[in-house]
ROSE-4610 file (N, C-alpha, C; in Angstrom, 1 decimal, always signed):
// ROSE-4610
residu = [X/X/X/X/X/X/X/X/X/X/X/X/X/X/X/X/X/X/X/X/X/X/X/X/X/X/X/X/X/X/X/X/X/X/X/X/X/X/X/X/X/X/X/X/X/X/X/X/X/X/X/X/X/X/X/X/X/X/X/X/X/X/X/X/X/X/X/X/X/X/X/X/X/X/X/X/X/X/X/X/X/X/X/X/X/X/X/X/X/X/X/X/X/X/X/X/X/X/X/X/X/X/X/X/X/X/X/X/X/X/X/X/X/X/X/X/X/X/X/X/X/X/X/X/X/X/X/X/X/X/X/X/X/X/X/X/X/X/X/X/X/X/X/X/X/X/X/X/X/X/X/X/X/X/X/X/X/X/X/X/X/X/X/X/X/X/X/X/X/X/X/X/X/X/X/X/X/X/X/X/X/X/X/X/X/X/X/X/X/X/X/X/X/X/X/X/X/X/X/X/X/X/X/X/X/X/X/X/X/X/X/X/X/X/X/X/X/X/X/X/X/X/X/X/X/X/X/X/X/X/X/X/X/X/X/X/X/X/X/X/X/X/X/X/X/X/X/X/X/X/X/X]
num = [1/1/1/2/2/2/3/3/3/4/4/4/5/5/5/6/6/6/7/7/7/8/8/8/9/9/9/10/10/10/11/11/11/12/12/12/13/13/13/14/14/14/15/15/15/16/16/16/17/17/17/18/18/18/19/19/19/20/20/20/21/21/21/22/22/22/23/23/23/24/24/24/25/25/25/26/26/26/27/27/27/28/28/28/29/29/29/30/30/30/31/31/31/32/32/32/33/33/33/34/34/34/35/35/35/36/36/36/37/37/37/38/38/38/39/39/39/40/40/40/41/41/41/42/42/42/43/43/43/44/44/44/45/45/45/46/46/46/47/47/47/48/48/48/49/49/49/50/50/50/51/51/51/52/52/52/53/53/53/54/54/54/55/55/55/56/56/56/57/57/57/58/58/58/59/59/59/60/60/60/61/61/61/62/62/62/63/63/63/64/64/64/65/65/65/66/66/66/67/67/67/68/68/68/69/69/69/70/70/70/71/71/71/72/72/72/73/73/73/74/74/74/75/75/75/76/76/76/77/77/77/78/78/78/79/79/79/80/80/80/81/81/81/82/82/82/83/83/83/84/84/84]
x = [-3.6/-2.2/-1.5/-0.3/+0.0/+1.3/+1.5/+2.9/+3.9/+5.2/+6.8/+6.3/+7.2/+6.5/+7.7/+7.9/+9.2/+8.5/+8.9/+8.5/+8.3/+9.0/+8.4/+7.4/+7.5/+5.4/+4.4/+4.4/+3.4/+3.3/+4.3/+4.2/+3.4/+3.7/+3.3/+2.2/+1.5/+0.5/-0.8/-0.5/-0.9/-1.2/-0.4/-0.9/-1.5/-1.4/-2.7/-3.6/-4.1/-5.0/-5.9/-5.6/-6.0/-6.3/-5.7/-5.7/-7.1/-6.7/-8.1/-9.4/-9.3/-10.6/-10.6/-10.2/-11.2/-10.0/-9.1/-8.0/-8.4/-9.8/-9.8/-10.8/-10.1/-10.3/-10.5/-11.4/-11.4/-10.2/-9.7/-8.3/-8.4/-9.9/-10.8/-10.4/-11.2/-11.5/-9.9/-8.6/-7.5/-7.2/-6.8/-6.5/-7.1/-8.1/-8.9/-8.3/-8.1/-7.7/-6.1/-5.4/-3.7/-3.7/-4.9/-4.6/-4.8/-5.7/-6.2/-4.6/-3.6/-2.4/-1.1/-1.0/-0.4/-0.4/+0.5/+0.2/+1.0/+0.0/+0.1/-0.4/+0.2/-0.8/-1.7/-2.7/-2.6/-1.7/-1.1/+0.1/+1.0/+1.7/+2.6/+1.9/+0.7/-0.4/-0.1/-0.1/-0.6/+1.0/+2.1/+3.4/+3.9/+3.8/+3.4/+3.0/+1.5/+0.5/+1.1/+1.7/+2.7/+3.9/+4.7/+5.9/+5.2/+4.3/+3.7/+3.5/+2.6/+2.2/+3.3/+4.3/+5.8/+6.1/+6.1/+7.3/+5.8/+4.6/+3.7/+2.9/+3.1/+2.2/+0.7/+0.1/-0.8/-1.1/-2.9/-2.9/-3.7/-3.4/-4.5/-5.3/-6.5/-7.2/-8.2/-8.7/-9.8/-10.6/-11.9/-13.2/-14.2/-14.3/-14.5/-13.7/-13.7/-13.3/-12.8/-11.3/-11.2/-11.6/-11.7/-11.9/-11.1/-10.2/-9.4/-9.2/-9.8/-9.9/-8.4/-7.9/-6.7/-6.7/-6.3/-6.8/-5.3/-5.5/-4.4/-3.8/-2.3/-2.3/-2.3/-3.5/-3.6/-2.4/-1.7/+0.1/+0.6/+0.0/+0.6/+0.0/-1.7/-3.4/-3.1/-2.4/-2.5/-1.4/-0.2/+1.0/+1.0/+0.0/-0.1/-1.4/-2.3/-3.4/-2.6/-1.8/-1.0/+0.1/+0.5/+1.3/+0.4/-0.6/-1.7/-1.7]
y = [-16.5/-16.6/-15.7/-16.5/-15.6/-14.6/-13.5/-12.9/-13.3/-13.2/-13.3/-11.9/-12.7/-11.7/-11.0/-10.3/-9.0/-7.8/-7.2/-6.0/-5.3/-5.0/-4.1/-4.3/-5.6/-6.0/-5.6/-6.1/-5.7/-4.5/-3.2/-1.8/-1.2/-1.7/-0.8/-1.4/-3.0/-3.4/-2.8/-2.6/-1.3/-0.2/+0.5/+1.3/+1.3/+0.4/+0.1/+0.5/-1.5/-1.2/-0.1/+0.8/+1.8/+3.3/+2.9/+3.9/+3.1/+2.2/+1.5/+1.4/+2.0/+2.0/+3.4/+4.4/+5.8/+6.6/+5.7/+6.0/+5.9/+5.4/+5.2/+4.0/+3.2/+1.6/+1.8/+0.4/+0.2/-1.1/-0.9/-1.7/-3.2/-3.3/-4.9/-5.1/-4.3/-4.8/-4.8/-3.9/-3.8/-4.9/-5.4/-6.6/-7.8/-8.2/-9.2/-9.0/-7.8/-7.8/-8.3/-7.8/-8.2/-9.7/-10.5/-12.0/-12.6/-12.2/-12.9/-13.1/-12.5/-12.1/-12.0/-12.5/-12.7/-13.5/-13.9/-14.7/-13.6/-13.0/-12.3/-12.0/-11.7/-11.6/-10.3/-10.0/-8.9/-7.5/-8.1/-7.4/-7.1/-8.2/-7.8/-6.4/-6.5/-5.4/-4.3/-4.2/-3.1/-2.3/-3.1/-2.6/-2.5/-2.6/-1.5/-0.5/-0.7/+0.8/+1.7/+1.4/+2.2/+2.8/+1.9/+2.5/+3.8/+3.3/+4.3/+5.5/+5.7/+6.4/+7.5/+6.4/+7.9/+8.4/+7.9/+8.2/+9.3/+9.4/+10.5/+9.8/+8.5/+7.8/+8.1/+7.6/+7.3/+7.8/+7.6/+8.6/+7.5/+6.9/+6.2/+6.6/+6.6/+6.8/+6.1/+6.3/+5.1/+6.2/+5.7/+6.2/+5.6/+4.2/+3.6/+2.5/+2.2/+0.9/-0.1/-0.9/-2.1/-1.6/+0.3/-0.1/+1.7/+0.9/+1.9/+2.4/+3.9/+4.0/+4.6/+4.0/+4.2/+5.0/+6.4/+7.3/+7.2/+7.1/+7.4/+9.1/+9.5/+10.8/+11.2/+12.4/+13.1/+13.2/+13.2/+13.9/+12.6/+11.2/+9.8/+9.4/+9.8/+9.3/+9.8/+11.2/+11.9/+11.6/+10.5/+10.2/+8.9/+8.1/+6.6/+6.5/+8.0/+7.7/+8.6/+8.9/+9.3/+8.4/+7.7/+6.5/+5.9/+5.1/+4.5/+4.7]
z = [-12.3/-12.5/-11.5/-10.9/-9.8/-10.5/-10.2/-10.9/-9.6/-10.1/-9.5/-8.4/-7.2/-6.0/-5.5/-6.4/-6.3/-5.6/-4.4/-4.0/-4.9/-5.6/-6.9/-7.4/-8.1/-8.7/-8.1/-6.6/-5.5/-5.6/-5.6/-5.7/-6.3/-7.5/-8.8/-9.1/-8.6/-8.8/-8.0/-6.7/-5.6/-6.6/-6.9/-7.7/-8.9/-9.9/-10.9/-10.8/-9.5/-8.9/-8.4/-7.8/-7.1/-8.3/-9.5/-10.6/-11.5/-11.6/-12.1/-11.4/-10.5/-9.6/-8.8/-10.1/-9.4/-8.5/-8.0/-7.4/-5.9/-5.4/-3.8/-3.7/-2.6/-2.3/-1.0/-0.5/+0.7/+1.0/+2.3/+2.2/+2.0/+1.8/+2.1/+0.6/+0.2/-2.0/-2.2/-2.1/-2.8/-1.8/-0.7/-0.7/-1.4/-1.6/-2.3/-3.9/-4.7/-5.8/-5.7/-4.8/-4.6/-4.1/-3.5/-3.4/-4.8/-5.7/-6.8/-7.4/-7.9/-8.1/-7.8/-6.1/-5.1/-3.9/-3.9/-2.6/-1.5/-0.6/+0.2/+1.6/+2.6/+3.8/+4.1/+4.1/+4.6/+5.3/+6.7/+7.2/+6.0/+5.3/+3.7/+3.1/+2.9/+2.6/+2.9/+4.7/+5.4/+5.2/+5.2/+5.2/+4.0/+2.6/+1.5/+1.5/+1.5/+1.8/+3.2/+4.1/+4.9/+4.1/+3.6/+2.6/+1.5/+0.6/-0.3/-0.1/+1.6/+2.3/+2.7/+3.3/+3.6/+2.9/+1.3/+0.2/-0.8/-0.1/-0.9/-2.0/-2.1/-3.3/-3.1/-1.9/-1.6/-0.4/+0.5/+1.4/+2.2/+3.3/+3.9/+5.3/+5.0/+6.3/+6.7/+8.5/+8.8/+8.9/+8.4/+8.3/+8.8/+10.1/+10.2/+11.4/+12.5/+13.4/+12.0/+11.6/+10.9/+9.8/+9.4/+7.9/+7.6/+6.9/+6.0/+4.3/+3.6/+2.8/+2.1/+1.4/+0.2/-0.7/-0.7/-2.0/-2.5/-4.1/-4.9/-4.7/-4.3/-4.6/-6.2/-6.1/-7.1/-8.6/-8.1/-9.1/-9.5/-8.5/-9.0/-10.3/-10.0/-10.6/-12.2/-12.3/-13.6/-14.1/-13.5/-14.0/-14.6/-13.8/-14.3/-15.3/-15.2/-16.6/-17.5/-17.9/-18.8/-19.7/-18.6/-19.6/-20.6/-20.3/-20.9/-22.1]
């Protein structure tokens, strides 16, 4: 089922995601979870995870040629497993 493709949904679905899984993704898997849900392009992807990144959500780095690891920041991880 795809959800309504509000920048916002994408946002906060990013972050779920990424809280649901430990808090760190390879930028491969959290895309493939955000297509299942989205109709999205990658680049759409990469320029999120750029916005998150300035605003302190999230931390991304290449650990790897083509491959980037996404850690949840810590203070978001204990903010979003606390609503629950």
């Amino acid at each position: 089922m795809l959800i309504t493709r509000f920048p916002s949904n994408i946002v906060l679905r990013i972050l779920e995601i990424l809280n649901e899984n430990t808090g760190i993704m390879k930028d491969t898997d959290l895309y493939e979870a955000l297509r299942r849900e989205f109709d999205i392009s990658y680049h759409e992807m990469m320029r999120y995870l750029m916005m998150l990144e300035i605003r302190g959500y999230i931390h991304v780095s290449s650990s790897r040629e083509n491959l980037r690891v996404i850690s949840l920041n810590p203070r978001i991880k204990e903010y979003l497993t606390s609503r629950t």
